[in-house]
Every structure is written in structure tokens, then in C-alpha cells.
N, C-alpha and C positions, 0 to 999 in steps of 0.2 A: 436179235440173236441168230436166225439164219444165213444173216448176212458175215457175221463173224467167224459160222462154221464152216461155210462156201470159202473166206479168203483164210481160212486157215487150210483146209482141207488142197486149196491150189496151192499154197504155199508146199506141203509138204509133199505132192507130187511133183512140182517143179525142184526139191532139194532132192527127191531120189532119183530123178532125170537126169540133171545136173551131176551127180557123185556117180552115176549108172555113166551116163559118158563120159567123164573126166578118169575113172579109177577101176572101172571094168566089174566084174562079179565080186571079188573081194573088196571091192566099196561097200556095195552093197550089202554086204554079209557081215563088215567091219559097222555099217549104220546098224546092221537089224541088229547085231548084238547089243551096240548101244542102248539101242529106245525097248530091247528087252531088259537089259541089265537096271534101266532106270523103271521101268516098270514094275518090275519084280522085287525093287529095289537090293538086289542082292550087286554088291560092290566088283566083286570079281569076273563076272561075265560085263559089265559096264566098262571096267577095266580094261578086258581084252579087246572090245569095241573100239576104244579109243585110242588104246595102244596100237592096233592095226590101222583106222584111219589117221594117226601120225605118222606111222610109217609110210603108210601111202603119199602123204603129203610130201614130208619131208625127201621122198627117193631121189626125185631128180636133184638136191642137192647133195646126197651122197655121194 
């Protein structure tokens, strides 16, 4: 079991490293709403999370 919370816990600093350098502060603000939104389970704050990290995605094709 400790072993599983060690490669999850690197897993999930190396995904806000990754989005922290790829998308700048509002990646990161765009993830934290997500995994609150999904925490809280309240749909509209999850919403905005996600809708902000698509737009991030998608810009350089805009």
C-alpha cells in the first residue's frame, strides 16, 4: 500500500509540474478548481476547471 501512495503522490506532482510549465499560473488554478470541484462534488466549480484547462489547450489552435 505505501508503495502505491509514493507512485501516486509522484504521479500527481509531476502532472502539476508539467501543466505549472506548459500553461503558467492559470493552469494551475484551472487544475486546482478541477480536483476541487470534483472533491466537493459540486459540478460548477469542476466545470470552470475544465473549461479553463480547454481553453488553455486548445489556444494555440485558435
Amino acid at each position: 500500500m505505501p508503495v502505491l501512495a509514493l507512485v501516486s503522490a509522484v504521479l500527481v506532482i509531476t502532472l502539476e509540474q508539467f501543466v505549472q510549465w506548459k500553461y503558467g499560473v492559470a493552469g494551475i488554478i484551472g487544475l486546482l478548481l478541477l480536483t476541487i470541484g470534483i472533491k466537493a462534488k459540486s459540478p460548477g466549480v469542476s466545470s470552470a476547471g475544465a473549461i479553463l484547462l480547454a481553453l488553455l489547450v486548445a489556444r494555440p489552435a485558435l
